[in-house]
N, CA, C and O of each residue as an XYZ file, in Angstrom:
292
protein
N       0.824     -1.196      0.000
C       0.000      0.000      0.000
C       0.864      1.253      0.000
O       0.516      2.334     -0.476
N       2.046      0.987      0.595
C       3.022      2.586      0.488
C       3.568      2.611     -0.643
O       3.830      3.710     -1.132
N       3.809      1.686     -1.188
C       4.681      1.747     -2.583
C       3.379      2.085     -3.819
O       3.468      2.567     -4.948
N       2.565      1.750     -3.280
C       0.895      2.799     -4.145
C       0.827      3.845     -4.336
O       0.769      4.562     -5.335
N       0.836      4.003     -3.016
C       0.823      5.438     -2.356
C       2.097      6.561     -3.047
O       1.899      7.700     -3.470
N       3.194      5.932     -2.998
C       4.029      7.147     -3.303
C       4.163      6.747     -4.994
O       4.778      7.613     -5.616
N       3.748      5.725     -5.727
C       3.462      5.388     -7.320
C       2.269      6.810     -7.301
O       2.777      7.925     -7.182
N       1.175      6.743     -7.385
C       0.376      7.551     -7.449
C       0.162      8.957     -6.941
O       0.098      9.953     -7.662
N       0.046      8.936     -5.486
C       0.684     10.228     -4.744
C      -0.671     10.901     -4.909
O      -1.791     10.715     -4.434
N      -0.049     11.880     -5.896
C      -1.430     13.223     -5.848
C      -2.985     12.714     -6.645
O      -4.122     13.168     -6.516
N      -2.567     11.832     -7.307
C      -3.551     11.499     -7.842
C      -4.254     10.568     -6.951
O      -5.301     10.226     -7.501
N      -4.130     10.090     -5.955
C      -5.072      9.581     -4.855
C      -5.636     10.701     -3.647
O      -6.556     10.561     -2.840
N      -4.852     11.673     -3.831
C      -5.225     12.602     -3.260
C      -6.362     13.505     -4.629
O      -7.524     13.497     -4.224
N      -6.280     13.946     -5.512
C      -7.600     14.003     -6.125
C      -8.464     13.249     -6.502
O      -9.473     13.661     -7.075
N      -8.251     12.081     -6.272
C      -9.851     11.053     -6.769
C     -10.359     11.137     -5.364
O     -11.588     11.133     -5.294
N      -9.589     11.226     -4.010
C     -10.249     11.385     -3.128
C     -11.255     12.731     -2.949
O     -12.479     12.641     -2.867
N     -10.479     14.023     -2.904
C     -10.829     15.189     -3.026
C     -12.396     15.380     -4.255
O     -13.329     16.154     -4.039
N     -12.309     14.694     -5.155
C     -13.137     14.637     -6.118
C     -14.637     14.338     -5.460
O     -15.765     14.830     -5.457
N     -13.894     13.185     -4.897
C     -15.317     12.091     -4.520
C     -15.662     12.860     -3.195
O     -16.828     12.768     -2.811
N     -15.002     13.422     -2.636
C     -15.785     14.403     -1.431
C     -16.124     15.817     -1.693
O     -16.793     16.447     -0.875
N     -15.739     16.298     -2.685
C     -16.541     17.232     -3.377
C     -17.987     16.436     -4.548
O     -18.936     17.103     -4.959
N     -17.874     15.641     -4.714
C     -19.128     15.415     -5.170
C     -20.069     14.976     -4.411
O     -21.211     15.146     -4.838
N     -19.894     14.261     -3.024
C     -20.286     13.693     -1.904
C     -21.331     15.089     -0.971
O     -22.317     15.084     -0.234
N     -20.459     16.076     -1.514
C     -20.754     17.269     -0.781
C     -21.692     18.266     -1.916
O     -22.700     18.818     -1.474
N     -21.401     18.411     -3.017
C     -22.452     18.482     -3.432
C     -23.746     18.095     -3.944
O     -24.703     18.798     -4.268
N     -23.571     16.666     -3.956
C     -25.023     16.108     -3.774
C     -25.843     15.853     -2.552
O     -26.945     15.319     -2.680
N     -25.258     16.293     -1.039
C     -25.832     16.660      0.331
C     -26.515     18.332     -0.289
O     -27.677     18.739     -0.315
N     -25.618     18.787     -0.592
C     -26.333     20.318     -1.053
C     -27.260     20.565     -1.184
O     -28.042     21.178     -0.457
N     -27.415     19.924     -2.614
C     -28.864     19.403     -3.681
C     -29.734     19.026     -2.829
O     -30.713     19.645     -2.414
N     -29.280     17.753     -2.510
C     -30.379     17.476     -1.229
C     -31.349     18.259     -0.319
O     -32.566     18.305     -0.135
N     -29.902     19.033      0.309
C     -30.812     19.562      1.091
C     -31.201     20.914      1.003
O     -31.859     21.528      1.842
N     -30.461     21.623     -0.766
C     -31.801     22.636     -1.181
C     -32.960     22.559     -1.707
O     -33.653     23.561     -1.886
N     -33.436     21.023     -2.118
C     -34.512     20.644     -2.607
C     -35.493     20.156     -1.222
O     -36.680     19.898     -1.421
N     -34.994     20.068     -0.032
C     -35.537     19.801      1.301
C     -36.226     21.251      1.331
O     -37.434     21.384      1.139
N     -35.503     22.150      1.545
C     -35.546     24.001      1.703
C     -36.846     24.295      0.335
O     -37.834     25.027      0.372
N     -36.506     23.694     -0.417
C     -37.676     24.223     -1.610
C     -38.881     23.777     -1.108
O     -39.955     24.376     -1.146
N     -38.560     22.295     -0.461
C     -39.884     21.779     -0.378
C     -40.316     22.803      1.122
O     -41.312     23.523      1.039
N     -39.580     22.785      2.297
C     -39.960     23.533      3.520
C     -40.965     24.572      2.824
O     -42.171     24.569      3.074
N     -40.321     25.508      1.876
C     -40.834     26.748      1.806
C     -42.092     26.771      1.161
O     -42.933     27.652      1.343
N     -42.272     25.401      0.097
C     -43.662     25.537     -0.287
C     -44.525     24.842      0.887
O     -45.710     25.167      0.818
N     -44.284     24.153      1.720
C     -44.898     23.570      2.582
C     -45.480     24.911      3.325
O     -46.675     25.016      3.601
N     -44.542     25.894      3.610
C     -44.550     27.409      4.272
C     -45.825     27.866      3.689
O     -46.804     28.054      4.411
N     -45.854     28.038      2.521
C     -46.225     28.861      1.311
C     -48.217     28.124      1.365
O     -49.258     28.734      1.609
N     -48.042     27.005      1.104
C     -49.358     26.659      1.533
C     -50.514     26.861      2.795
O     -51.699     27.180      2.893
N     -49.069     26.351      3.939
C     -49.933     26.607      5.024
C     -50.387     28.317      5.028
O     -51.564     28.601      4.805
N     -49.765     28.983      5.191
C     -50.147     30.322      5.150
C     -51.220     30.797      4.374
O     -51.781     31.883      4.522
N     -51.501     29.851      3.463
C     -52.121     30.246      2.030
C     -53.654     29.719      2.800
O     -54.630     30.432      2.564
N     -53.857     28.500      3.698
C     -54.521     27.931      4.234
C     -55.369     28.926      5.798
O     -56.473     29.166      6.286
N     -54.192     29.138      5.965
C     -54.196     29.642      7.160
C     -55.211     31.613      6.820
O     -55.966     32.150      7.631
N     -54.891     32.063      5.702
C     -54.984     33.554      5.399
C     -56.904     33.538      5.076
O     -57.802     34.339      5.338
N     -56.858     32.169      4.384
C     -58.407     32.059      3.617
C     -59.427     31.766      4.750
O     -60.559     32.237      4.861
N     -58.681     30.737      5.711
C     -59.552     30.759      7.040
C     -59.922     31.882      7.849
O     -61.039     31.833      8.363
N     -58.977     33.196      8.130
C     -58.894     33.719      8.734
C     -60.003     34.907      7.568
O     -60.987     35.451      8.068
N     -59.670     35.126      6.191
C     -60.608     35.501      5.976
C     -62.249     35.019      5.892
O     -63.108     35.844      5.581
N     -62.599     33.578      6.207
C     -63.678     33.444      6.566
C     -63.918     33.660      7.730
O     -64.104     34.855      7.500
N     -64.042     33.608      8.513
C     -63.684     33.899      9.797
C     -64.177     35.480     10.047
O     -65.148     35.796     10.734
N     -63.404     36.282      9.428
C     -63.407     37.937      9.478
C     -65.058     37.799      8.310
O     -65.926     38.328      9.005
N     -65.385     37.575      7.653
C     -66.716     37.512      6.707
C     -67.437     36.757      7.569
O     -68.613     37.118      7.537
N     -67.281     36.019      8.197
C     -68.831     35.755      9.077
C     -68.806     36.526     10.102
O     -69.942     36.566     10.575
N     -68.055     37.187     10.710
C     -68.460     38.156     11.566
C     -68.660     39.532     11.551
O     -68.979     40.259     12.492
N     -68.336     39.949      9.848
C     -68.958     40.948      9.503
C     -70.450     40.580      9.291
O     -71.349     41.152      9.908
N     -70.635     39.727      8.508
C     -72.078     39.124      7.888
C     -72.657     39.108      9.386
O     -73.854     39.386      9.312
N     -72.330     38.924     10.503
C     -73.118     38.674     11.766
C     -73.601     39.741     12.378
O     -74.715     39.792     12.900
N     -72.621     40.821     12.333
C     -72.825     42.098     12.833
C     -73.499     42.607     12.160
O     -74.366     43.194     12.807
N     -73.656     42.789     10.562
C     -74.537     43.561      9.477
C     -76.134     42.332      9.618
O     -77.020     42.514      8.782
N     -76.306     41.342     10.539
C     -76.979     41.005     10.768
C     -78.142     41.841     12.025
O     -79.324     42.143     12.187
N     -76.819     41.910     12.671
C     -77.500     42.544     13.819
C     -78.065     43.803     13.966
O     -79.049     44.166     14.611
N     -76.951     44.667     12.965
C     -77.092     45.996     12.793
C     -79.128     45.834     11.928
O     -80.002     46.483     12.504
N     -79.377     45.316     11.166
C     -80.752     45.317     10.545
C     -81.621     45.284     11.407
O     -82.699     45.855     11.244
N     -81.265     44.486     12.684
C     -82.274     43.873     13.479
C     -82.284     45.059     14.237
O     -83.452     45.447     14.199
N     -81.770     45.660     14.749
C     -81.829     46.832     15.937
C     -82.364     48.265     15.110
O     -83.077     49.159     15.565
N     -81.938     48.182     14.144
C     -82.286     49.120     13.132
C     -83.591     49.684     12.539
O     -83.915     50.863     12.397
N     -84.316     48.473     12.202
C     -85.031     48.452     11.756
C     -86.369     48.907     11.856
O     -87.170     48.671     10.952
């Protein structure tokens, strides 16, 4: 293995270097396609969350313009 080692030398030192730069950028990928997904996961709930809250705010206008007729009237 030493007589490999110093036959080859740098070039085991870049197939290594290689393979942990590619090692490292496919964790990347990974985990900016994790982040894409977080953010649409984000992106929905909120989206979920905004439409409720505007029903929510419309039935209690609709309740009050209920009430307002009744006292009104």
């Amino acid at each position: 293995m030493v007589d490999l080692k110093k036959k080859l030398g740098s070039s085991l030192n870049k197939i290594s270097s290689c393979m942990w730069k590619g090692a490292y950028r496919k964790v990347q990928r990974k985990e900016g396609e994790y982040m894409v997904k977080v953010h649409e996961d984000r992106a929905k709930r909120r989206a979920i969350a905004d439409a409720e809250a505007e029903a929510v705010y419309d039935a209690a206008e609709e309740q009050q313009g209920r009430e307002y007729y009744v006292f009104h009237c």
